[in-house]
SEGU-639555 format. One record per residue (C-alpha): residue in three letters; x, y, z. Coordinates in steps of 0.05 Angstrom, whole numbers, plus 5000, padded with zeros to 4 digits. Each point is the difference from the previous one (the first is absolute). Layout:
N
AlaXYZ ...
//
This chain:
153
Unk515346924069 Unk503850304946 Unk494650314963 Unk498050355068 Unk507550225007 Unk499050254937 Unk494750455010 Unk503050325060 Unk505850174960 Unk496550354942 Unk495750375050 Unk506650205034 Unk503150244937 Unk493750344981 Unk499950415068 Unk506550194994 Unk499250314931 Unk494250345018 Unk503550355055 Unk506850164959 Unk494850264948 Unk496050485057 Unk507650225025 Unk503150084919 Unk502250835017 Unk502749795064 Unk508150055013 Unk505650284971 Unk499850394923 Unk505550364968 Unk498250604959 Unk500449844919 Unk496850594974 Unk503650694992 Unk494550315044 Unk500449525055 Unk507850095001 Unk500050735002 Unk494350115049 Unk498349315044 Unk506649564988 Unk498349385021 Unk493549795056 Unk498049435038 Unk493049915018 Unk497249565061 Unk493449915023 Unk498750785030 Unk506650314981 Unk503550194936 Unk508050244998 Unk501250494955 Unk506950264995 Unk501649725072 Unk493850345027 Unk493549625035 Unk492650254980 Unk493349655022 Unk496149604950 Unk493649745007 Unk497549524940 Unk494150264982 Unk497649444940 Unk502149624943 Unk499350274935 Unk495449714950 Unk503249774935 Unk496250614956 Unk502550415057 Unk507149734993 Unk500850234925 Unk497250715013 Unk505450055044 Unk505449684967 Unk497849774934 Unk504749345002 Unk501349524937 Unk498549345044 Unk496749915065 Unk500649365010 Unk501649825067 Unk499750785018 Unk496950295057 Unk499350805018 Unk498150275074 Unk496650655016 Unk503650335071 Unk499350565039 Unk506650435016 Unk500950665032 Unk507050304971 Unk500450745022 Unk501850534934 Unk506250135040 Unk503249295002 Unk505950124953 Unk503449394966 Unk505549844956 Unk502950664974 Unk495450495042 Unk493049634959 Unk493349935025 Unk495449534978 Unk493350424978 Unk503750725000 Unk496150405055 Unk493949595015 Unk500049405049 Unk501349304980 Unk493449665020 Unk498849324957 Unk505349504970 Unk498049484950 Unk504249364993 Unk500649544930 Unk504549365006 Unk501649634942 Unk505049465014 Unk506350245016 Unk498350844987 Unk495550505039 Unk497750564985 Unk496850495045 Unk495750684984 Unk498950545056 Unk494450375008 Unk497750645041 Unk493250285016 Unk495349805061 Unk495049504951 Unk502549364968 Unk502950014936 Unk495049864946 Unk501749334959 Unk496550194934 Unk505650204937 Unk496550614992 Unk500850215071 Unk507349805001 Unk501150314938 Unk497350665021 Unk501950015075 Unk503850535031 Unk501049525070 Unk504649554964 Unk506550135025 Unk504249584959 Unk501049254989 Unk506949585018 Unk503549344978 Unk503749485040 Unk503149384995 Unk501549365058 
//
């Protein structure tokens, strides 16, 4: 009896961290970075929304990133316990932010990739119509990078 009580309790656990690890960019981040204070302040994301700056835009999650993908994107020191999401956005050129910023200058913000770590975020904004390509030489040379932010829980 106990060893059955057992087992439903590890699979219980187990569930749960599997969906807290699916849902990691999800909630409430304050901006850390000097970017993300002087152009997004602080977001929340939800399952189709994201706040930046007290103002709603559409997500769709798209994929999650492979870890290869991960470091041509962010090139991070550990990754253990990481996980990075690929989403589709639509942020018009004209959305202003904090002091009078855009996010990609005059093109359309059209992708958003994710990367928690623990307790910090960081997110990078893409435009163009394709996907961003996760290769470091693509990232390197790509002009659809917008820029890439840090936040904190």
């Amino acid at each position: 009896m106990k060893r059955a009580t057992l087992v439903r309790a590890v699979a219980g656990s187990v569930l749960i961290f599997c969906m807290m690890a699916v849902a990691q960019d999800k909630g409430y981040w304050r901006a850390s970075s000097s970017t993300a204070q002087s152009i997004t302040g602080d977001v929340a994301l939800s399952d189709e929304k994201i706040a930046i700056n007290l103002v709603t835009f559409t997500i769709a999650h798209i994929r999650a990133l492979k870890p290869e993908e991960i470091m041509a994107v962010f090139n991070p020191d550990d990754m253990t316990g990481a996980s990075a999401s690929l989403y589709r956005v639509s942020i018009p050129a004209s959305r202003k932010f904090l002091k009078k910023n855009s996010l990609c200058g005059s093109e359309d913000t059209q992708w958003m990739v994710t990367y928690v770590s623990g307790r910090a975020m960081k997110i990078a904004f893409f435009s163009g119509q394709k996907p961003p390509v996760f290769a470091p030489d693509s990232i390197a040379n790509s002009t659809d990078l917008c820029g890439t932010f840090s936040y904190t829980r």
